[in-house]
C-alpha positions as CSV (number, residue, x, y, z in Angstrom):
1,X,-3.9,144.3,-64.6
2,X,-5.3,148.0,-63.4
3,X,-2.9,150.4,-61.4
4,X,-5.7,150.1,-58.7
5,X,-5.7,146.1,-58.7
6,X,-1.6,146.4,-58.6
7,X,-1.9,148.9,-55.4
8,X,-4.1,146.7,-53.4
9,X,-2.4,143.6,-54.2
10,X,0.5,145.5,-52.8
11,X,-1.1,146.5,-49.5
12,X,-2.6,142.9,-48.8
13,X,1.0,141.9,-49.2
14,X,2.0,144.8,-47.1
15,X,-0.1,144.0,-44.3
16,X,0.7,140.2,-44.1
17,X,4.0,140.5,-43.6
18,X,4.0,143.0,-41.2
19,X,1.2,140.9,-39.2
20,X,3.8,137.8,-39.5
21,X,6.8,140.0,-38.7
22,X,4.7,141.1,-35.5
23,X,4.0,137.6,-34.4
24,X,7.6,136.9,-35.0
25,X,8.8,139.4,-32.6
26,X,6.8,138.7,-30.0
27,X,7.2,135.2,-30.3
28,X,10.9,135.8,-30.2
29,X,10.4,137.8,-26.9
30,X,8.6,134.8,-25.0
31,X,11.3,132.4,-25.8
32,X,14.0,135.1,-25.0
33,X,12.0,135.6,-21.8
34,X,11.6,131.8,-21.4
35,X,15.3,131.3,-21.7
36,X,15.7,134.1,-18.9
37,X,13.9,132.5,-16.5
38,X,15.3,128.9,-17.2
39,X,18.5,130.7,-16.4
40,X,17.1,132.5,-13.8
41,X,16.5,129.2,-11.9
42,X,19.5,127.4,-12.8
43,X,21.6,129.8,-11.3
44,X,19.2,130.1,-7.9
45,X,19.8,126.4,-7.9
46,X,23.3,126.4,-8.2
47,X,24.1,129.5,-5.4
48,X,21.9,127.1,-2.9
49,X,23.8,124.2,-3.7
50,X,27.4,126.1,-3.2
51,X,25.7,127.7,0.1
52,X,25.0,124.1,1.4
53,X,27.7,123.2,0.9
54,X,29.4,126.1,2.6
55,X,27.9,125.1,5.4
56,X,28.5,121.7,5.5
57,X,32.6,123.3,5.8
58,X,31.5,125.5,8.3
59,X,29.9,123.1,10.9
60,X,32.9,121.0,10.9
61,X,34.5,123.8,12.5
62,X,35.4,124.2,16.4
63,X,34.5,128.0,16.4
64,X,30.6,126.7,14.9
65,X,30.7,124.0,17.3
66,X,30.9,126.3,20.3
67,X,28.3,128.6,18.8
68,X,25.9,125.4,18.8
69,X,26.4,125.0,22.1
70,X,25.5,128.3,23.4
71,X,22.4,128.4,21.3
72,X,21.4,124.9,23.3
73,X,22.1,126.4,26.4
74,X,19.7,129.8,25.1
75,X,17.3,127.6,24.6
76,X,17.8,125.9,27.8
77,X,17.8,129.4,29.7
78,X,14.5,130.0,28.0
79,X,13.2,127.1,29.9
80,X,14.1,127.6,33.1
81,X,13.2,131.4,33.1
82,X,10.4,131.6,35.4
83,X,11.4,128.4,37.3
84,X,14.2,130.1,39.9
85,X,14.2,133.3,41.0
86,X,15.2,136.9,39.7
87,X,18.8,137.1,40.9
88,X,19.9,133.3,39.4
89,X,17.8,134.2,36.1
90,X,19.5,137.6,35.8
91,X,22.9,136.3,37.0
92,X,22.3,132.6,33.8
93,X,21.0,135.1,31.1
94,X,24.1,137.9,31.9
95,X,26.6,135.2,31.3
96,X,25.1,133.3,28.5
97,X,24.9,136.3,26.5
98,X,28.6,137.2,27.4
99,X,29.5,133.7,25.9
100,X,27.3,134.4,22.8
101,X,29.4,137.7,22.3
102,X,32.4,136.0,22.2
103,X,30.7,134.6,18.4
104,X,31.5,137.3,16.2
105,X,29.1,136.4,13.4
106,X,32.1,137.7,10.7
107,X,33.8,134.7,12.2
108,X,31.9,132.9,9.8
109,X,33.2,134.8,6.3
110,X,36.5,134.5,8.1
111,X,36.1,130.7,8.1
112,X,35.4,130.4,4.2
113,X,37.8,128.6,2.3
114,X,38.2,130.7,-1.2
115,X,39.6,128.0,-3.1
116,X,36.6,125.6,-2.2
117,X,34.0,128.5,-3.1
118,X,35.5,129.0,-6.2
119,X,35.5,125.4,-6.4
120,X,31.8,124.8,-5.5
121,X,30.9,127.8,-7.8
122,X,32.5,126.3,-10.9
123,X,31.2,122.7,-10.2
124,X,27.1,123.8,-9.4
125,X,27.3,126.4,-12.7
126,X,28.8,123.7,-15.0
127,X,26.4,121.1,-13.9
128,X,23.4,123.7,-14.6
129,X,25.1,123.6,-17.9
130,X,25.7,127.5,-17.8
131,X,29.4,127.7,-19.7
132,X,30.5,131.5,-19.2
133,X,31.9,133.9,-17.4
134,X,31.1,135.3,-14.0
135,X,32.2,137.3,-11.3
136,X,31.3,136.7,-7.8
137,X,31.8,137.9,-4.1
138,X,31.2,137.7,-0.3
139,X,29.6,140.5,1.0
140,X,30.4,141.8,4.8
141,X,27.6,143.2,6.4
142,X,29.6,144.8,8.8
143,X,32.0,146.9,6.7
144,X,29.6,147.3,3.9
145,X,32.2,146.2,1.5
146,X,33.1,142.8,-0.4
147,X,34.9,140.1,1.8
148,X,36.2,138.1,-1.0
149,X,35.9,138.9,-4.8
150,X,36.8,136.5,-7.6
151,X,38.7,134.3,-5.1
152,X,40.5,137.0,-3.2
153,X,40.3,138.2,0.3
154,X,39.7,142.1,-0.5
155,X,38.6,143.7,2.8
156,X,39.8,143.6,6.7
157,X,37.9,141.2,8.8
158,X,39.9,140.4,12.2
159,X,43.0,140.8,11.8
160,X,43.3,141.6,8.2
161,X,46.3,139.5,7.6
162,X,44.4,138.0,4.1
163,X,43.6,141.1,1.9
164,X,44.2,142.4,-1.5
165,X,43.6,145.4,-3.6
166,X,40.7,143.9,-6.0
167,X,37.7,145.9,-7.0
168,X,35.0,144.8,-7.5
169,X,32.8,146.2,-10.8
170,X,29.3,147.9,-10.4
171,X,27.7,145.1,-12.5
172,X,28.4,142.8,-9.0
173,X,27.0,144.9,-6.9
174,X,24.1,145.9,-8.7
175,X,23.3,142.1,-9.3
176,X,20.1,140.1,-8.9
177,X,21.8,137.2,-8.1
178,X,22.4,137.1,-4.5
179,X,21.3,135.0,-0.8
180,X,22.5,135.0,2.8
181,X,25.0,132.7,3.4
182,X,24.6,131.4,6.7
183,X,20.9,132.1,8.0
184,X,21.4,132.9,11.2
185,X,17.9,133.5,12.3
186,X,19.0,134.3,16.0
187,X,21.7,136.7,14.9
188,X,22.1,139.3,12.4
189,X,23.3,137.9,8.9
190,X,27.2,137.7,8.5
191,X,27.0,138.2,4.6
192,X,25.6,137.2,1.2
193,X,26.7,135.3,-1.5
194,X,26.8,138.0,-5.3
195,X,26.9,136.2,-8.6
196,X,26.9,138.1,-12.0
197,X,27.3,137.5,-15.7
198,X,28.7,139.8,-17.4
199,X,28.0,138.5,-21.0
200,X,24.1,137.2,-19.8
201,X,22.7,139.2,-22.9
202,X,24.7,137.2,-25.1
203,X,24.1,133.8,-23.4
204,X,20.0,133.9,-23.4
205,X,20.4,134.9,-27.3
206,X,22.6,132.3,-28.2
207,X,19.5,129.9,-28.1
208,X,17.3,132.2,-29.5
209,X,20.0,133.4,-32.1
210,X,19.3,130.5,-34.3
211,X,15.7,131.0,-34.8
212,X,15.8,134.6,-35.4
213,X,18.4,134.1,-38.2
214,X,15.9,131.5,-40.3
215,X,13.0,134.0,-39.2
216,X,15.2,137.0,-40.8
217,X,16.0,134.7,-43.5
218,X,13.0,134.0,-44.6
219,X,11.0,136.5,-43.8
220,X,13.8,138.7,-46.3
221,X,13.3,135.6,-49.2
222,X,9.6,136.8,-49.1
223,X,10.2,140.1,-49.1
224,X,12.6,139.8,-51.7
225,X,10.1,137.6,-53.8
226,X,7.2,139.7,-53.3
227,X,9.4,143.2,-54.3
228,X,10.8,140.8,-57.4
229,X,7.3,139.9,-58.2
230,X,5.8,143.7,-58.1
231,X,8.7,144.3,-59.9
232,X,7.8,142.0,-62.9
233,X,4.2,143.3,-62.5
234,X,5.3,146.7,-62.9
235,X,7.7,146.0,-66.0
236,X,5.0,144.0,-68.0
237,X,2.6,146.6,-67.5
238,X,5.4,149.1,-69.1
239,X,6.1,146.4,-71.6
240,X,2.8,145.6,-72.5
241,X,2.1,149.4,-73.0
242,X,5.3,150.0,-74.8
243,X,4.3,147.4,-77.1
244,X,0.8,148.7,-77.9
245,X,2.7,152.1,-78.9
246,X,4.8,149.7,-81.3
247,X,2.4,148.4,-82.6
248,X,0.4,152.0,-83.1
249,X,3.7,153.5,-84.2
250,X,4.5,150.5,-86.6
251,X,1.0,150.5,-88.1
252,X,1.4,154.2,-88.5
253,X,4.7,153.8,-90.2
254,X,3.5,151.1,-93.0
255,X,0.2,152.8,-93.4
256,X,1.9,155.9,-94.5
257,X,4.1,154.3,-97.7
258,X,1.6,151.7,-98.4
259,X,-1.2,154.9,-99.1
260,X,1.3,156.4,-100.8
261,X,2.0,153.5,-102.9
262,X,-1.7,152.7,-103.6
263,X,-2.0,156.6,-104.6
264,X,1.0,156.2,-107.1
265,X,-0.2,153.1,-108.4
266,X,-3.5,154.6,-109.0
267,X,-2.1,157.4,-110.5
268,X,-0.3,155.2,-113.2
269,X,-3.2,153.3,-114.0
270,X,-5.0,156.9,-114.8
271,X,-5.4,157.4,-118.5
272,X,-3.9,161.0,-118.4
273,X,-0.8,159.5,-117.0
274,X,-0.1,156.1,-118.8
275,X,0.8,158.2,-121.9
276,X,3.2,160.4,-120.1
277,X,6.7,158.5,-119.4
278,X,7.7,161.3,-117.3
279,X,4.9,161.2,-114.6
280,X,5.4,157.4,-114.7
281,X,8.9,157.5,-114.1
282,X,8.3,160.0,-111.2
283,X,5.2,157.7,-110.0
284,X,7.4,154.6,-110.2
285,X,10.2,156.6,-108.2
286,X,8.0,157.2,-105.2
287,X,6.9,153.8,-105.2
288,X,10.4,152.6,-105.0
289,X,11.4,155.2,-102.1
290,X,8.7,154.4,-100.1
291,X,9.0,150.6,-101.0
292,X,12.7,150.9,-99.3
293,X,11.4,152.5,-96.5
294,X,9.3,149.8,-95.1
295,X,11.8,147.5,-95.9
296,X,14.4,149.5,-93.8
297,X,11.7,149.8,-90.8
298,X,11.1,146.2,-91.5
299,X,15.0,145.2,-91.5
300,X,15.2,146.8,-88.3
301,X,12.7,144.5,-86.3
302,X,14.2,141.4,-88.2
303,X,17.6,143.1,-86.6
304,X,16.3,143.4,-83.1
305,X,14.8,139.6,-83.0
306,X,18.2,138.2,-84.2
307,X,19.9,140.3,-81.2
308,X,17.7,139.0,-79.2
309,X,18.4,135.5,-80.5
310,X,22.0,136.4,-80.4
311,X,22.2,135.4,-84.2
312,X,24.1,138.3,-85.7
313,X,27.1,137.3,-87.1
314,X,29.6,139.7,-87.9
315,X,31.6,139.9,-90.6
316,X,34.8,142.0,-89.7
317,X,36.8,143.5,-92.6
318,X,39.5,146.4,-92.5
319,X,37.3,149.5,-92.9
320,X,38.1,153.8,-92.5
321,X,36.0,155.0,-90.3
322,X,37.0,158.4,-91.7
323,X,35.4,157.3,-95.2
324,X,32.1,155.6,-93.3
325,X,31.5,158.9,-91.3
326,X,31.6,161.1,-94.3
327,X,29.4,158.6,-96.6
328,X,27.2,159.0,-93.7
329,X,27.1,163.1,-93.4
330,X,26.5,162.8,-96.7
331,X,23.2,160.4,-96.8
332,X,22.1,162.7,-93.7
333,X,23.0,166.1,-95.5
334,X,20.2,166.1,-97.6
335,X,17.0,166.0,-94.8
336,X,19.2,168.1,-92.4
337,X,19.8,171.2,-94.9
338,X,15.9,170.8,-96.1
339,X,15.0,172.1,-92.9
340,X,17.5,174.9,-92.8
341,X,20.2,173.1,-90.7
342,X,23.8,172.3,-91.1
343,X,26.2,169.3,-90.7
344,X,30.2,170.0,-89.8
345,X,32.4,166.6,-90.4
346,X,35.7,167.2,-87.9
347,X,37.3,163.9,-89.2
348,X,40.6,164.1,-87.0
349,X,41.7,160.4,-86.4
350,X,44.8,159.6,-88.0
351,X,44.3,156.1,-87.3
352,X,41.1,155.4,-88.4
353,X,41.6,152.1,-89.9
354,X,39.8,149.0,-87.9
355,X,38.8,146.0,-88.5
356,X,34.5,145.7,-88.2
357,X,31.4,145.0,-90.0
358,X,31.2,147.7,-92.4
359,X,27.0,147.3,-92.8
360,X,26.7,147.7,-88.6
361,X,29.3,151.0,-88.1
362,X,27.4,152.4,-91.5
363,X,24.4,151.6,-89.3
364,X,25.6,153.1,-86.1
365,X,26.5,156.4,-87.6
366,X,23.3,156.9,-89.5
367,X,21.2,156.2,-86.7
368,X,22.6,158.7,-84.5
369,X,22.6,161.3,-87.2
370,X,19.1,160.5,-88.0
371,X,18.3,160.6,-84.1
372,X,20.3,164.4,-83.9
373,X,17.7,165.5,-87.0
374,X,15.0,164.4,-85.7
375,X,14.8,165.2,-81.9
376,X,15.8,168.7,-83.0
377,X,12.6,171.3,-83.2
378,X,14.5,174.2,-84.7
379,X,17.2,174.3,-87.5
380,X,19.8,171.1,-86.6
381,X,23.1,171.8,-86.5
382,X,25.3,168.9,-86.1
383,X,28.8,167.9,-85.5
384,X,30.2,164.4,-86.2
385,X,33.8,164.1,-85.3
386,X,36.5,161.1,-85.6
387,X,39.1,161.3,-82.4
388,X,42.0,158.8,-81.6
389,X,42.1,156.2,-78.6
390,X,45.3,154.5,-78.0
391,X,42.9,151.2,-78.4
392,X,40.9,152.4,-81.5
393,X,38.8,155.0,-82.5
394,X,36.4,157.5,-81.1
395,X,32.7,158.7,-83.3
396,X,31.0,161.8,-81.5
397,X,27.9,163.1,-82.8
398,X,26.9,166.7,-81.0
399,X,23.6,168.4,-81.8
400,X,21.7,170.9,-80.4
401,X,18.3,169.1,-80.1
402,X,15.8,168.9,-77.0
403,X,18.3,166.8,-74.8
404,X,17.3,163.9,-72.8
405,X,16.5,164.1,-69.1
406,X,18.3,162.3,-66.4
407,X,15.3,160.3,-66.1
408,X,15.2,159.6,-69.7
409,X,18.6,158.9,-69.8
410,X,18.6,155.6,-68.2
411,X,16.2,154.0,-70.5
412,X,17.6,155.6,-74.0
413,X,19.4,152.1,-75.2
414,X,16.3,149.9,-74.2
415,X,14.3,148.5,-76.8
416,X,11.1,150.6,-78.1
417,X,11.6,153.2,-75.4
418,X,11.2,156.7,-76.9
419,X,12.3,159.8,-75.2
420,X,9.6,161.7,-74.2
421,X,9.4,164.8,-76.8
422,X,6.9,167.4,-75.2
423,X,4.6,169.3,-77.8
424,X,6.6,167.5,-81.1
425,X,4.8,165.5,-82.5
426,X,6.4,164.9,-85.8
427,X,8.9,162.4,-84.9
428,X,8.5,158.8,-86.1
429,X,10.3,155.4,-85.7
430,X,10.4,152.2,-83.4
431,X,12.4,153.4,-80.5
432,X,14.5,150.8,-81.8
433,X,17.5,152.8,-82.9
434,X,19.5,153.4,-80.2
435,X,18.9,149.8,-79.0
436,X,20.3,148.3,-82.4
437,X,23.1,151.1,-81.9
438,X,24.2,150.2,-77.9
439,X,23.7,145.9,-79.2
440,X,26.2,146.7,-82.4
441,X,29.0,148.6,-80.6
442,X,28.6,145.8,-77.9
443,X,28.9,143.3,-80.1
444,X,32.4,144.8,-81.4
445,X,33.4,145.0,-77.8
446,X,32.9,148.3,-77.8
447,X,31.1,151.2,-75.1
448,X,28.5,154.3,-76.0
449,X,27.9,156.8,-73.9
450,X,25.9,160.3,-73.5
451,X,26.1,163.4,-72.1
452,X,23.2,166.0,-72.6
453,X,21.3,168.7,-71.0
454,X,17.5,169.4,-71.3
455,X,17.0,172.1,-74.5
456,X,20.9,172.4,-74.9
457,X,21.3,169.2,-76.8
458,X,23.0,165.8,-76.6
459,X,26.7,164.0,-77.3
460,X,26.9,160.5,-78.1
461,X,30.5,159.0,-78.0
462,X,31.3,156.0,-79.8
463,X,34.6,153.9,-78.9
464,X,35.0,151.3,-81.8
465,X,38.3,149.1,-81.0
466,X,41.1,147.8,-83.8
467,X,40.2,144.6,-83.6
468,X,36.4,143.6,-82.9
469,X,36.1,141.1,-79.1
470,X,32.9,139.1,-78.3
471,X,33.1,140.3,-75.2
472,X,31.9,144.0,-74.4
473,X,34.0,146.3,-72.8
């Protein structure tokens, strides 16, 4: 698949799941509204019913009764006006209106029995279903200031012998809940009836709350499948182009011993050699060395596949480390003073003896000595040291190389990946050492690590415990 075909895939993706995330909000937001106005009425309803049945208090009482009665004779005035003459209509309306003063219309908050408000408030808001807290009040139109609050009489009406020091909060006054409580069309309101929910937010989401999780939910498990799936995308496009520079860089490494073996055997078969033992001997030689090359590049594919099959077997025996790390400088020696370079052995561990597959730490060692030659441009200098650890032993192989970039350093213990070398071309091989190497010291329950610096060189540390575990450390 092209990078192009990749990035539009990617935006198509993109797009629909911001377009269903969009309908998902707003969706959200008309049942979150929905769920406010449900509530809305609910409590409407319920303030009604408690007002009704305020009033039902009120009319049984003596004071209400009266007031009934000069409202009849009002009315009755309003007939007769007209009928008798100025002086008696003057002298009726002068003395109803006296008697209608004597009706203080406060004398109807005065009259409210707190315990059955808070009664009727709790009854009407239960049976609307709406379980949570609330603050309400009575509030005078006269003084400008709450009555009652929460079922206590916090402001002087009369004789201000019921009165406490309650506040009330801002939330209750600034509250959209709130109706008359009498309707006393003929004379100015007494009060009105606040009602507010201090955790309102957290009642209208408690329906919605539900939904939104599962639309979070899954709208993540999507996202999460479609980044896991451009993911995989992404890593077997690298995979597929790592293995088409295995396959280049495999074909280049056969086809160099197997032309070098057809031009020896050639050479044999030539009638001014056959007679000459010594030019055979030297032609039979370079067949053999480049015979055991392919055979070592082979052994270390067949070496990969059984880690990957998890079918290497090790076969722990009681080796030096000491003696395997000089047997290596030694093999190593050779290449690294060709080109002009030099190799120091610091072997300091005194206890050096573990037990471990002898073949696989030969292995090890060789592979990051042959790594130190060859991602050097200039003369190598190398340093392998032995170090004790109070749980085994520690290899370090310094050399003053190219270095590996932070970026690079993530990716040096994968399988084929080669670190990027710049203008060098010269360097050869799999990308399979440092995989066989981090699989090995694993499998001996073991750790590798390195530190290095771009065109200052690299360190490789190697802890290899007494005792190999199956387990890596």
């Amino acid at each position: 698949m092209s990078r192009r075909s990749i990035i539009v895939i990617i935006l198509l993706m993109s797009t629909a799941l911001l377009g269903v995330s969009i309908i998902q909000f707003f969706w959200i937001k008309w049942s979150l509204n929905l769920n406010e106005k449900n509530f809305n009425d609910k409590i409407y309803l319920s303030i009604n019913n408690v007002k009704m049945r305020l009033l039902e208090e009120v009319e049984a009482k003596d004071f209400y009764k009266e007031y009934l009665k000069h409202k009849k004779e009002d009315i009755h005035l309003q007939n007769i006006l007209g009928k008798e003459d100025d002086w008696t209509k003057h002298q009726l309306e002068f003395e109803l209106k006296n008697n209608l003063l004597l009706v203080n219309p406060d004398v109807f908050l005065e009259n409210i029995d707190i315990k059955k408000l808070d009664e009727y408030l709790l009854t009407e808001l239960t049976n609307q279903g709406v379980n949570i807290d609330y603050e309400y009040g009575v509030f005078s139109k006269q003084t400008q200031s709450f009555f009652i609050l929460n079922g206590n009489y916090v402001a002087e009406i009369g004789d201000g012998s019921q009165m406490s020091k309650v506040q009330s909060s801002p939330g209750l006054r600034e509250t959209e809940y709130k109706i008359p409580l009498f309707d006393l069309h003929d004379r100015d309101e007494p009060g009105y009836l606040y009602l507010f929910f201090p955790k309102k937010s957290g009642f209208l989401w408690r329906n919605v709350w539900p939904i939104l999780a599962l639309s979070i939910f899954f709208t993540g498990l999507i996202l999460f499948c479609f980044s896991y799936t451009i993911y995989i995308i992404f890593k077997q496009k690298k995979i597929s182009e790592i293995k088409n520079d295995f396959i280049n860089n495999m074909t280049h490494e056969f086809k160099t011993p197997i032309a070098t073996i057809s031009l020896a055997t050639d050479s044999i078969q030539s009638p001014m050699v056959m007679g000459n033992e010594t030019k055979i001997r030297k032609f039979l030689g370079i067949i053999k060395e480049e015979n055991r090359r392919m055979l070592n590049q082979v052994e270390k594919v067949l070496q990969m596949a059984q880690i990957d099959r998890n079918e290497i077997t090790l076969k722990p025996d009681k080796i030096d480390v000491n003696e395997i790390a000089e047997q290596a400088a030694h093999h190593a020696e050779l290449k690294i003073t060709d080109r002009g370079g030099s190799i120091i052995t610091r072997l300091s561990a005194k206890r050096a003896v573990i037990e471990a597959d002898q073949n696989h730490v030969s292995n090890i060692i060789a592979n990051l000595l042959d790594n130190a030659e060859k991602y050097t441009q200039e003369e190598p200098h190398i340093i392998l040291e032995t170090q004790d650890d109070k749980d085994g032993v520690r290899v370090l192989v310094t050399d003053n190389g190219i270095g590996i970039g932070k970026d690079a350093l993530k990716h040096i213990f994968e399988k084929f990946y080669r670190v990027p070398t710049g203008n060098l071309h010269n360097v050869k091989g799999f990308g399979l050492g440092l995989s066989y190497v981090k699989a090995m010291v694993d499998a001996h329950g073991g750790r590798i690590s390195v530190k290095s610096e771009v065109g200052k060189g690299s360190t490789f540390t190697i802890f290899l415990p007494f005792k190999p575990s199956k387990k890596p450390k």
